[in-house]
C-alpha positions in Angstrom: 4.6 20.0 0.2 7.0 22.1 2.3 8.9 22.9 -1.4 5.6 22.6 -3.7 3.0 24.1 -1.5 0.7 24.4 -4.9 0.5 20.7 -5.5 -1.0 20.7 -1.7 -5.1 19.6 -2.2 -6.0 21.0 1.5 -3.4 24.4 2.0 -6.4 25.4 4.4 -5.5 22.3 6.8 -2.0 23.7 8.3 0.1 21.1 9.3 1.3 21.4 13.0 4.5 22.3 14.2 4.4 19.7 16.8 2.1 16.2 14.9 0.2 14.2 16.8 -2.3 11.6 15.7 -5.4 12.0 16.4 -5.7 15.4 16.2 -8.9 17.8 15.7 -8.0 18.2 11.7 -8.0 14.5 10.9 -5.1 14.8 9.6 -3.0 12.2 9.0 -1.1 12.7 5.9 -1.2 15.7 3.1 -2.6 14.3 -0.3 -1.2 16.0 -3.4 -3.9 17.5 -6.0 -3.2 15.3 -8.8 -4.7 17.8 -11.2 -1.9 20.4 -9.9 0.0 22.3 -12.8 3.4 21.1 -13.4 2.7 18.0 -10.6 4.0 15.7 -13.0 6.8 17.7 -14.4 8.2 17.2 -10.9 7.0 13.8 -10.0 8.5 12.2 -13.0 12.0 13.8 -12.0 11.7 11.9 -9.3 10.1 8.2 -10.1 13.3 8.6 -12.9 16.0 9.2 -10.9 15.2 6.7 -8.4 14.9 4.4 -10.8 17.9 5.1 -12.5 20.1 5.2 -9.5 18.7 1.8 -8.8 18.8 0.1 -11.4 15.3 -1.2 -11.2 12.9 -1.8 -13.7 9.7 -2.0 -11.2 8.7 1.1 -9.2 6.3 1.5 -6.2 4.4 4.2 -6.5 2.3 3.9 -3.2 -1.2 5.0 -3.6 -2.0 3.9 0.0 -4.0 6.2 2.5 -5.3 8.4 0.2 -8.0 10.7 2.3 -8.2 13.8 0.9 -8.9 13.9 -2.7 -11.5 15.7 -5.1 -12.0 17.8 -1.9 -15.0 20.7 -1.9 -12.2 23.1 -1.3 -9.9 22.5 -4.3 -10.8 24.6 -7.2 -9.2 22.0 -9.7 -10.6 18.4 -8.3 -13.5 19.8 -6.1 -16.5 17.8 -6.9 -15.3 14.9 -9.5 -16.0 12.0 -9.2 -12.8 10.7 -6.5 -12.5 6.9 -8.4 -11.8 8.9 -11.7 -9.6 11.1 -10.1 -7.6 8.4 -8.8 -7.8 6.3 -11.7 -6.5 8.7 -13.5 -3.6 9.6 -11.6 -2.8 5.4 -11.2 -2.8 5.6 -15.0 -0.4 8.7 -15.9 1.9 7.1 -13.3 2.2 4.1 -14.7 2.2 5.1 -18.7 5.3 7.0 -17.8 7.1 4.2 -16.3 5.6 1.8 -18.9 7.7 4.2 -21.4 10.3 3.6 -19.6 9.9 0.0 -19.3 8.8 -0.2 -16.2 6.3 -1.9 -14.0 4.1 -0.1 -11.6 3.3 -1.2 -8.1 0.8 0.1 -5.8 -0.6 -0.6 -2.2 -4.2 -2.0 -2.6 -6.4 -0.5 0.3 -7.9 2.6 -2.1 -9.4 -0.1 -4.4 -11.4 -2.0 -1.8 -14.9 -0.9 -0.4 -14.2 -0.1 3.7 -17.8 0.1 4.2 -19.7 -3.0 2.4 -16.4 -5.4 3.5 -16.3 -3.8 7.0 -12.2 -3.8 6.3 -12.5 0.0 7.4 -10.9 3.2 6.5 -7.2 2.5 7.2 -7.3 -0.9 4.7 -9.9 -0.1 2.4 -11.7 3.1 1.3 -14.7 5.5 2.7 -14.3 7.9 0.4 -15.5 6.1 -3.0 -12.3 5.5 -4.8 -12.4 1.4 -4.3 -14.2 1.9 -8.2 -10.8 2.6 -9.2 -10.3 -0.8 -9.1 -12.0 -1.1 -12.7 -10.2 1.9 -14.2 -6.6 1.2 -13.9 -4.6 -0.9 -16.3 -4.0 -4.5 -15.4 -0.5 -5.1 -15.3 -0.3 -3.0 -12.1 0.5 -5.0 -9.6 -1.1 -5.1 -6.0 0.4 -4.9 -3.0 -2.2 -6.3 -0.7 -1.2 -5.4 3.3 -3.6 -6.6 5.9 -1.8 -6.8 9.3 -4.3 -7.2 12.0 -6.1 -10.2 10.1 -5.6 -12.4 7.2 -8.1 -10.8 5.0 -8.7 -13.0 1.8 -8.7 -9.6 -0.4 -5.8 -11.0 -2.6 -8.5 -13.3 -4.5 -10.5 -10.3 -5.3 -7.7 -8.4 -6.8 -6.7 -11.5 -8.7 -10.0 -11.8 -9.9 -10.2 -8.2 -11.4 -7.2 -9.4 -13.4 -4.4 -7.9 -11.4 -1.2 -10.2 -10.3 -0.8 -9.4 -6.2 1.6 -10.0 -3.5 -0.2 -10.4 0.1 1.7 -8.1 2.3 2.1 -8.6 6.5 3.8 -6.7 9.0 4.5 -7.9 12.7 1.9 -10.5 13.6 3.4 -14.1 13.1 0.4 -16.1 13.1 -1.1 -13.6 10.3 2.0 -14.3 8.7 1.3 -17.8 8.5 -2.0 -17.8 7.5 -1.1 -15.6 4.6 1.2 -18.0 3.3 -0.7 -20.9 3.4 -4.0 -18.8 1.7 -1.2 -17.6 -0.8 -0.4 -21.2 -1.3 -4.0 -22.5 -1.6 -5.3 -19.9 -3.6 -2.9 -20.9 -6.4 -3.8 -24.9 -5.8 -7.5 -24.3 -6.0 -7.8 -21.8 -9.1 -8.1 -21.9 -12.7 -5.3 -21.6 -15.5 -5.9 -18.5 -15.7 -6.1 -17.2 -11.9 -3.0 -19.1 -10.9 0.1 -17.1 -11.7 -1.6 -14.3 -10.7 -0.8 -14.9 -7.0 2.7 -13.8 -6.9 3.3 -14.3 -3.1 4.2 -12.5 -0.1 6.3 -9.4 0.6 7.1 -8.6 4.7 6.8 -5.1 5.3 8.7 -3.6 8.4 7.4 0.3 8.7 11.2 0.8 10.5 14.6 1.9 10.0 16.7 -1.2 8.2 19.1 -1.0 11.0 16.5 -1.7 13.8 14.9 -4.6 11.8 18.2 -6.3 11.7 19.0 -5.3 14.9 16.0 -6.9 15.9 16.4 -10.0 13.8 19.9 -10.9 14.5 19.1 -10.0 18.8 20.8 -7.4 19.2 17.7 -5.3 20.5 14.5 -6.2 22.1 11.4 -4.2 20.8 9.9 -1.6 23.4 6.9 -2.7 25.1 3.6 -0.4 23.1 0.9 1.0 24.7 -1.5 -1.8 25.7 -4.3 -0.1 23.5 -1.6 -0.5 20.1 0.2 -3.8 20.7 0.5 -5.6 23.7 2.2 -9.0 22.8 6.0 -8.9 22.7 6.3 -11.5 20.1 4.5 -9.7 17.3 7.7 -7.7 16.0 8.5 -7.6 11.8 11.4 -9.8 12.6 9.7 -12.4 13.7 6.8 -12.4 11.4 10.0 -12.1 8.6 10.9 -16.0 10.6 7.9 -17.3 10.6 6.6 -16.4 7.1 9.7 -17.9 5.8 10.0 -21.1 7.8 6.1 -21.4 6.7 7.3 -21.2 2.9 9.9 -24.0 3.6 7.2 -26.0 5.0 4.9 -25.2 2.2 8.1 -26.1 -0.1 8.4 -29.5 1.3 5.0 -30.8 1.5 
């Protein structure tokens, strides 16, 4: 946004010099205007030379925590329909890699309803673009990240037609119970449903060198505020343990 101010969907909400979260503007993170001119020209550089650099042939393209969008304000979006508007951008994203050859990832929270599953606004959507979920093309896969719970969501997407990885963070016992829902939701499905559940992926939300300081003991995690995390234990390192021993287990039985 700081190079490409015109892609920006809310100019009118100034980002501070100083963040904090929460703040009076609700602002946690700028949303481009996906019906910006020459958006794509610029994020297609991009998704290519990453690729490229990394020799992948799968790209994720995020999609996660997508509040502002079809905003009042914005004199190209204001007023559509925010699914379509999503959809669509899901879909120009991932025809370009598919020209490419390549496979499009995404995080799944904007495709499930925060309201009617009470999953909220931080892991699901209030603002109406969970409809996306029928608008996108199938071979997208999900990225399903619950981290406070082990929310069964990963059946849902599977049953849309979508293959899914479910996706912890820190909590061990989450961890656990994610692999062993992974592991029974393939046992107890159809033909069909079964290879759809690809597994788990750990997520870490840190710099690599402090995970693997953390996992090999070279530093112990500072103590969070007693209102974010309170348990000392609950650390992406050991979650990365315990979802891993859990697989072994799973493995052997």
């Amino acid at each position: 946004m700081k190079v490409y101010p015109q892609f920006d969907e809310t100019p009118w909400v100034k980002f501070p010099e100083k963040y904090e979260w929460p703040n009076p503007d609700k602002l946690y993170c700028k949303s481009y205007c996906p019906l910006a001119p020459g958006l794509h020209e610029v994020l297609f550089a991009v998704i290519d030379e990453l690729c490229d650099v990394f020799e992948t042939d799968a790209f994720h393209a995020g999609m996660d925590e997508v509040f502002y969008i079809g905003e009042d304000g914005c004199p190209r979006c204001g007023g559509r329909d925010k699914a379509e508007l999503f959809a669509g951008e899901v879909r120009a994203l991932h025809d370009h890699l598919a020209q490419k050859g390549r496979e499009m990832w995404i995080w799944g929270d904007r495709l499930l309803d925060g309201k009617t599953t009470g999953l909220g606004e931080w892991e699901a959507s209030y603002n109406n673009t969970y409809r996306a979920i029928d608008m996108i093309p199938k071979d997208v896969v999900i990225c399903d990240w619950h981290y406070q719970r082990a929310d069964q969501t990963a059946v849902l997407f599977a049953m849309k037609g979508f293959r899914v990885v479910t996706c912890p963070w820190r909590d061990p016992g989450v961890g656990v119970t994610q692999v062993k829902d992974m592991v029974h939701f393939r046992d107890e499905s159809t033909p069909e449903m079964k290879d759809r559940f690809l597994g788990i992926v750990e997520t870490t939300w840190s710099p690599t060198d402090r995970f693997l300081r953390g996992y090999y003991g070279v530093e112990q995690p500072a103590r969070r505020p007693a209102n974010r995390q309170t348990d000392p234990q609950h650390t992406p390192w050991n979650c990365f343990r315990a979802v891993f021993d859990e697989m072994g287990r799973q493995a052997g039985n």
